[in-house]
C-alpha positions in Angstrom: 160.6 25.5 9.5 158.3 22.8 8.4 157.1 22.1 12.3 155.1 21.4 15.2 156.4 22.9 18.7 154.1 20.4 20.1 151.4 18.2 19.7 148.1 18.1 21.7 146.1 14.8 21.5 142.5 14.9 22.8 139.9 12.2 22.9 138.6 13.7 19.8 139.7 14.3 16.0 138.3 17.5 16.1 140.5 18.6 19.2 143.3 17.3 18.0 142.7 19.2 14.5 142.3 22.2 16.9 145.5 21.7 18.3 147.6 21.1 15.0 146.0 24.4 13.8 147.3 26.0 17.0 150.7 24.5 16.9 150.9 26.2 13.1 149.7 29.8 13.8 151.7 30.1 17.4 155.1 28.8 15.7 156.4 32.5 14.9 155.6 33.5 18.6 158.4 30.9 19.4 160.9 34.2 20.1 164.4 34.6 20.6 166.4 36.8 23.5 169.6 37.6 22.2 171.8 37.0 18.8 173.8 34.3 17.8 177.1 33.7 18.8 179.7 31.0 17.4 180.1 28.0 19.6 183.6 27.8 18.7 186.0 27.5 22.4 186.9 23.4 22.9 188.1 21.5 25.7 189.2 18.1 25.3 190.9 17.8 28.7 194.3 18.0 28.0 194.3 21.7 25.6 191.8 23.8 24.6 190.3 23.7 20.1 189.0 27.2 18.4 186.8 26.4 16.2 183.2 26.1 15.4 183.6 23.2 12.6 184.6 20.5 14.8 185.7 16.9 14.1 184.8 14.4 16.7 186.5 11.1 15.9 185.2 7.7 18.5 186.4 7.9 22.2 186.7 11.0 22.1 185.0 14.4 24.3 184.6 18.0 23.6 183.1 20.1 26.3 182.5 23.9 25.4 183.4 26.0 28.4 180.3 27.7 29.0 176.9 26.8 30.9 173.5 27.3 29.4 170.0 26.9 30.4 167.5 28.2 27.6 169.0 28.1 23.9 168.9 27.6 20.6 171.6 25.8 18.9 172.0 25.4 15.1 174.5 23.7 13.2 175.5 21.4 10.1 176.3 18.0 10.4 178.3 15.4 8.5 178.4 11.5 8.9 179.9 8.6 7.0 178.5 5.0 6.7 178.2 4.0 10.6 179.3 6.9 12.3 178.0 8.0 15.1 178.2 11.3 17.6 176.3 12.7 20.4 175.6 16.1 21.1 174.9 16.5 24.7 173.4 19.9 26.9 173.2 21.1 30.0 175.8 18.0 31.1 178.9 17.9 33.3 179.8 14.6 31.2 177.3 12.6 32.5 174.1 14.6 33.5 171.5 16.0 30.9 170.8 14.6 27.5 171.9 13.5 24.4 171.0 13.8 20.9 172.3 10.8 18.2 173.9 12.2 14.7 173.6 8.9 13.1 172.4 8.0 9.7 172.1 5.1 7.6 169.5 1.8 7.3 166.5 1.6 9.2 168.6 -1.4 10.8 167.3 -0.9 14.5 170.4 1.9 15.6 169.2 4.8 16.8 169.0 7.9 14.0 169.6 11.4 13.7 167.7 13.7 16.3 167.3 11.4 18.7 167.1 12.2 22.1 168.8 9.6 23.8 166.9 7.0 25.4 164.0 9.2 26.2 162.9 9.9 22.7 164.4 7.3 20.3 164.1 7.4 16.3 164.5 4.6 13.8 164.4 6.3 10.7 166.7 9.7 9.7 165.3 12.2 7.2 169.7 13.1 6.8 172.1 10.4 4.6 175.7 10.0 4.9 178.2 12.3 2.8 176.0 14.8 2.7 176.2 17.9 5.6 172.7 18.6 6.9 170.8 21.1 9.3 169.9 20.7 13.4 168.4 22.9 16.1 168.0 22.0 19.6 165.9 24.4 21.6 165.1 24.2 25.1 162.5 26.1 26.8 161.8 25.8 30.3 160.4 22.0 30.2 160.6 21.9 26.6 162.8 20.6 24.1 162.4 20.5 20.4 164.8 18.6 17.5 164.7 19.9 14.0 166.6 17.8 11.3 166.8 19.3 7.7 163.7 21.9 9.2 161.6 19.4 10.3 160.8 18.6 13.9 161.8 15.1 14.7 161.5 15.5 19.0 159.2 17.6 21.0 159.8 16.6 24.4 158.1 17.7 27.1 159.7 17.1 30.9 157.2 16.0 33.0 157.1 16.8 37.2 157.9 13.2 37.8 160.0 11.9 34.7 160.6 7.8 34.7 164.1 7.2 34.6 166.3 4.1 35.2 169.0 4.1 37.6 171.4 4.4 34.6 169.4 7.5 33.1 168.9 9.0 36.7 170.7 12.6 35.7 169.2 12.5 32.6 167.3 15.6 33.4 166.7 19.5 32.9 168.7 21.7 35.1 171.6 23.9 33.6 175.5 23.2 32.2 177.2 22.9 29.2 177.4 21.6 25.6 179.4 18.5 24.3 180.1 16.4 21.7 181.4 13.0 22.0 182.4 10.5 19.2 180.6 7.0 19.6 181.4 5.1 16.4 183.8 6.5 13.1 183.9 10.3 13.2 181.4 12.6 12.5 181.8 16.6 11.5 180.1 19.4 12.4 180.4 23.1 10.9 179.0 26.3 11.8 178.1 25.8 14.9 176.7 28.7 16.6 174.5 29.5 19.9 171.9 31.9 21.4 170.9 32.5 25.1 167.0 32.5 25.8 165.6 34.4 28.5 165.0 32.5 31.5 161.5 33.0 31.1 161.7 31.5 27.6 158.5 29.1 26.9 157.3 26.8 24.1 154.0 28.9 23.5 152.3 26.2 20.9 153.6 23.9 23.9 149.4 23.2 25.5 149.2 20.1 26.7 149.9 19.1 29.9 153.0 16.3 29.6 152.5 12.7 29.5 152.4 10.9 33.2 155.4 9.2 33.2 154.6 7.1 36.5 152.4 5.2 34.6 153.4 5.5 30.7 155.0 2.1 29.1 156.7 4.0 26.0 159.2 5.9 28.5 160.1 2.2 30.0 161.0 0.7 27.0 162.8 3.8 25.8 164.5 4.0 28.6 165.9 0.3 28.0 166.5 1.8 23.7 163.9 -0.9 23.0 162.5 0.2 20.0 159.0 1.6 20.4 158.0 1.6 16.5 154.2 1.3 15.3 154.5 -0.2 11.8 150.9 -0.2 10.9 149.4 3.4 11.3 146.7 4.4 8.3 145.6 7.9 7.2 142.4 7.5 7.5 139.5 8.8 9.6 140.6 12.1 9.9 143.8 11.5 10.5 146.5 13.7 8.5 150.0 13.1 8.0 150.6 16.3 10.3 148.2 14.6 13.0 150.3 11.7 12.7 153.5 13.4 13.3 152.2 15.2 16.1 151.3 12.1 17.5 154.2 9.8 17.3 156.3 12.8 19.0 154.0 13.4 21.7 153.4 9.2 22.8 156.9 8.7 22.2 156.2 6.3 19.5 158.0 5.8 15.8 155.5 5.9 13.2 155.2 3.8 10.4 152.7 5.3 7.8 150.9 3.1 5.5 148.7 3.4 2.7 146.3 0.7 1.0 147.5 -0.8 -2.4 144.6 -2.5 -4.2 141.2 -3.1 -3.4 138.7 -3.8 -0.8 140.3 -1.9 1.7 139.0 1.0 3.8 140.0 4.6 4.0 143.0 5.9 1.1 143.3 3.2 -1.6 146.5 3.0 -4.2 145.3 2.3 -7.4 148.2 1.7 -10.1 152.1 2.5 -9.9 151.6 6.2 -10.5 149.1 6.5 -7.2 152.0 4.5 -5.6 154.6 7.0 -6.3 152.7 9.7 -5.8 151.8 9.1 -2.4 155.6 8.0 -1.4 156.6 11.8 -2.8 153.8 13.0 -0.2 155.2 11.5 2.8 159.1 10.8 1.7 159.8 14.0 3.7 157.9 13.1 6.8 159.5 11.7 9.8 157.8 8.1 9.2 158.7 4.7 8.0 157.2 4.4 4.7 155.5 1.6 4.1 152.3 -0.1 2.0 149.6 -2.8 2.7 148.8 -5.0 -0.1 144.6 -5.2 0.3 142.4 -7.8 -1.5 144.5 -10.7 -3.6 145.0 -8.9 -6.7 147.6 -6.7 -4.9 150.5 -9.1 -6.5 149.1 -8.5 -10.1 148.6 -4.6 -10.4 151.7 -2.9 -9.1 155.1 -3.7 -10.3 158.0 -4.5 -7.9 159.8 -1.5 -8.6 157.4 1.0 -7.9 156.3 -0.7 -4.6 160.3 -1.1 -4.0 160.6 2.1 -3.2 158.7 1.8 0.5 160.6 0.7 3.0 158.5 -2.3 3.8 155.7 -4.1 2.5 152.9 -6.3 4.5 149.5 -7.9 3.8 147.0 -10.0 6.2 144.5 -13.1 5.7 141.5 -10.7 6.1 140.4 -10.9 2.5 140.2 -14.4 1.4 139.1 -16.2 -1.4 136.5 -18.4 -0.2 135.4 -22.2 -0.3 133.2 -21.4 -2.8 135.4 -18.9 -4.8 134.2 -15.8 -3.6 135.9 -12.5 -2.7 135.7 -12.6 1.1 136.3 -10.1 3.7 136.0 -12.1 6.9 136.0 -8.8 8.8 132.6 -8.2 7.6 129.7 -10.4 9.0 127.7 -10.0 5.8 130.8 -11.3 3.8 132.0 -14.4 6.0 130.3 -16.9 5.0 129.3 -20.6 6.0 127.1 -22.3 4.0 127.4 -25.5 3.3 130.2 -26.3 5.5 131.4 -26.4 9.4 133.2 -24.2 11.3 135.9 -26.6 11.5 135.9 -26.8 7.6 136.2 -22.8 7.6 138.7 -23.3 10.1 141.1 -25.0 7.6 140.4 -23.2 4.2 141.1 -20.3 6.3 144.4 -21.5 7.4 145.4 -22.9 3.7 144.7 -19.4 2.0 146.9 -18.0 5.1 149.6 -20.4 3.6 149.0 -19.7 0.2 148.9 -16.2 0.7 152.0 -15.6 2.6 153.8 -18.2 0.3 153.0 -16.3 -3.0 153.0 -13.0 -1.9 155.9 -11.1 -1.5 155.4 -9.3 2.2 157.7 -9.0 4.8 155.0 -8.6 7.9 152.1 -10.7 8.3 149.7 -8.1 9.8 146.7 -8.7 11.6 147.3 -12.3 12.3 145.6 -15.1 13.1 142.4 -12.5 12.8 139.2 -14.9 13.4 135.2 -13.2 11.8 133.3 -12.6 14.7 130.9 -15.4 14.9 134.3 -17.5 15.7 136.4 -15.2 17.8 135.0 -16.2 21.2 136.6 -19.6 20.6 139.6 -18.3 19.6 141.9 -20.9 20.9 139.4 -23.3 19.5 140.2 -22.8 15.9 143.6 -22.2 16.5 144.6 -25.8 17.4 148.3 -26.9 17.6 148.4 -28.4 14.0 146.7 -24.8 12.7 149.4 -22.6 14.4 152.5 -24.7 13.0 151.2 -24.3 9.6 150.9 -20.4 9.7 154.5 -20.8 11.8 156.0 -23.2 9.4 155.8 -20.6 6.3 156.9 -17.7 8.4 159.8 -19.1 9.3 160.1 -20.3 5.8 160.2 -17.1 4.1 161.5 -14.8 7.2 158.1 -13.1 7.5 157.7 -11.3 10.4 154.8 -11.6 13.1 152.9 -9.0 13.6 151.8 -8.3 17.2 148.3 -6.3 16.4 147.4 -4.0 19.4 144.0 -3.0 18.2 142.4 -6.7 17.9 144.6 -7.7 20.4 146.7 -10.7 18.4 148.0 -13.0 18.1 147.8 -14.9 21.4 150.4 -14.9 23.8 151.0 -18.7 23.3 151.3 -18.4 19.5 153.9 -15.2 20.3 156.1 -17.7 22.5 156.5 -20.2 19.8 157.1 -18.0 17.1 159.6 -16.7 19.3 161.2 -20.2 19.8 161.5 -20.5 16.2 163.4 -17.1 16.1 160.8 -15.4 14.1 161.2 -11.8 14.3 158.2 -9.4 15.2 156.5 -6.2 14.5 153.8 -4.3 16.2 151.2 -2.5 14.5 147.8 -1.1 15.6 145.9 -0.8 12.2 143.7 2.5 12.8 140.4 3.4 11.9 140.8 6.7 13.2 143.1 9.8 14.7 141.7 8.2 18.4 144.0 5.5 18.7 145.8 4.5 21.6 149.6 3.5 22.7 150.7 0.1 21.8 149.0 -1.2 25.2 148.9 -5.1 23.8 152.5 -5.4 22.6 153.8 -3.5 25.8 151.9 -6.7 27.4 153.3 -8.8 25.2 157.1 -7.4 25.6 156.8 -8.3 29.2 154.8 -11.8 29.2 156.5 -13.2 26.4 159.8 -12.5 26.8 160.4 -10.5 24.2 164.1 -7.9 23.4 165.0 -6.0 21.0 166.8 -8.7 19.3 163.1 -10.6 18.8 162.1 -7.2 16.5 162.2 -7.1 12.9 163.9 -4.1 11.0 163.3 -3.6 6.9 167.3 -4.7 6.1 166.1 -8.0 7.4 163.4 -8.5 4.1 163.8 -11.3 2.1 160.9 -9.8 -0.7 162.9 -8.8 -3.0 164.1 -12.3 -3.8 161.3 -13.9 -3.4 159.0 -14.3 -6.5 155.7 -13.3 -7.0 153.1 -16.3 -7.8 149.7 -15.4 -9.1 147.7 -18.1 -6.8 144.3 -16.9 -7.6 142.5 -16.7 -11.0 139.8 -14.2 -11.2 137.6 -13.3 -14.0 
């Protein structure tokens, strides 16, 4: 099993590297009490189904007739274009929790493995038409969610779990195991379960759960607002397997992001071969997949079919080419530069490569918006005058870019977020790392609330218009 029981994030990278080593050597300790037996005896209120390959069409419930407190269930599942099922434990019908069987787009429904409002997931590693593997385990606290052998939940309940007054029984206890159809019908096949001692625990399981009195994530889960981080790098020490540990433990969907071009910092993509590459790396990971074009030569080095194969693409106005036709990254003090002109003057050739950036280039998030070099940042509103914003705005809506709601440099503002919203124009939120210490969307949880933002406001990949949009090399460069 290609797992974590649990991740443990500390303050530090070399902690959390601790911890990931932990999580991999403790796995086999992970023990079982008793043997398999078929999970195969039906009720559906009205007669009683044998069998441990059940179908369960929409509207309809299966409860097996037997209670359960620590177990591990294994199974196949099958689903067809928009199907959907849940799989619920230790319920009477409406207490305990639910896992999704759902596969498909990354369109915004909730995927395979999810647990139901508590731990949400936007991206199955299962497609339809084809029968895949699950395990649920609970231990004590603990819960864990395998898809095709890899850990997709690890879900630790806390003393004094957040739940709204809809969820309120959507906790641990004891009962027994259903399945409910949702959407189309959705198969199952060798179904089968084994007891756990009561004294069963999640050994790898070290870190003390998160304090849900207080945590933002659990609230919007709670309300299946999806919690999804599109902007995540692997860089600074921090590994794919950190990264997965991560997103499971802050209750947050990662999505996973390499550079493509140059300039950048951290992993860079060179050429279409680096590109595919790297999406073979991760393809298997429980991420979106995406790629950040870097520098403005991003357009002319990779084709569209190789960077076609992500499952979104975004680029920023960090690296600029400058009034005086230099390569500029405005990030770096010793790059932004002002000579010869105002700040006002900056101001605008600032916004008119924004425009000509995200009018030539093919991107479907504009990342770190509305970012400002440090000698101009204090004035932020300033520089960002009424005219300035409806020019960026104006070519977002244009081209259905989305806006992306940066929780690291805290942009953009909350007054730019408000019109963009009047204008419909979907958003993202990304947090652009430098390192494995990186915290929990805390800006766009902010924004969510002062803006006025639902999940109809968030941009999903199916909504990408870069594929029919065609590239324009803007810039000539020697």
């Amino acid at each position: 099993m290609n797992t974590f029981c649990h991740s443990t994030i500390a303050a530090r990278i070399e902690t959390a590297a601790a911890a990931i080593i932990l999580f991999l050597t403790t796995l086999t300790s992970c023990g079982r009490s008793s043997s398999p037996e078929p999970l195969d005896q039906w009720n559906d209120g009205t007669s009683t189904l044998h069998t441990a390959d059940p179908v369960i069409a929409e509207g309809r419930k299966l409860f097996n007739d037997k209670e359960y407190q620590n177990f591990r269930l294994t199974g196949e599942a099958l689903t067809q274009p928009g199907s959907e099922a849940g799989l619920l434990f230790h319920t009477d019908g409406e207490s305990g929790y639910e896992v999704i069987f759902r596969n498909g787009d990354i369109d915004g429904t909730r995927k395979s493995g999810s647990l139901a409002s508590v731990r949400n997931l936007y991206r199955s590693l299962a497609k339809d038409g084809e029968w895949f593997d699950f395990e649920i385990t609970v231990r004590g606290q603990n819960i864990i969610v395998c898809i095709n052998g890899t850990e997709v939940v690890c879900y630790t309940e806390p003393g004094h779990p957040y739940r709204t007054e809809e969820h309120a029984r959507q906790l641990l206890s004891q009962g027994s195991i259903a399945l409910q159809g949702i959407h189309g019908e959705v198969s199952f096949r060798n179904l089968a379960i084994e007891r756990l001692a009561k004294e069963a625990r999640n050994e790898a399981d070290t870190l003390a759960p998160v304090d849900e009195r207080t945590d933002e994530i659990i609230r919007l889960q709670q309300h299946d607002f999806p919690v999804i981080d599109y902007h995540v790098h692997l860089k600074g020490g921090l590994t794919k397997e950190m990264a997965h540990a991560m997103s499971m433990n802050y209750g947050i969907n990662y999505g996973v992001a390499p550079n493509a071009g140059e300039g950048g910092v951290g992993r860079m993509l060179a050429d279409d071969k680096e590109v595919y590459d790297y999406f073979n790396e991760v393809k298997g990971m429980p991420f979106l997949c995406g790629v950040q074009g870097e520098g403005r030569k991003w357009t002319a080095t990779f084709s569209q079919e190789a960077l076609g194969i992500f499952d979104y693409l975004f680029t920023d106005a960090m690296t600029i080419i400058d009034h005086k036709g230099r390569n500029s990254r405005i990030y770096r003090a010793e790059e932004a530069l002002f000579d010869d002109i105002t700040l006002e003057q900056y101001m605008d050739h600032l916004v008119d490569q924004t425009v000509l950036i995200l009018t030539n280039e093919p991107a479907d998030i504009y990342a770190n918006p509305t970012f400002l070099p440090d000698t101009m940042a204090h004035d932020y509103d300033k520089y960002w005058t009424d005219g300035r914003i409806e020019r960026v705005l104006d070519v977002l809506q244009q081209h259905g870019i989305a806006l992306e709601i940066n929780a690291r440099y805290r942009i953009p503002s909350f007054e730019i977020i408000r019109r963009a919203k009047a204008r419909g124009i979907k958003f993202t939120f990304g947090t652009n790392n430098v390192d494995a210490d990186f915290g929990r969307l805390e800006y766009c949880a902010e924004a969510i609330k002062q803006c006025g933002l639902t999940a109809d406001d968030i941009w999903f990949p199916p909504m990408s218009t870069r594929r029919s949009r065609p590239i324009v090399i803007y810039n000539r460069f020697e």
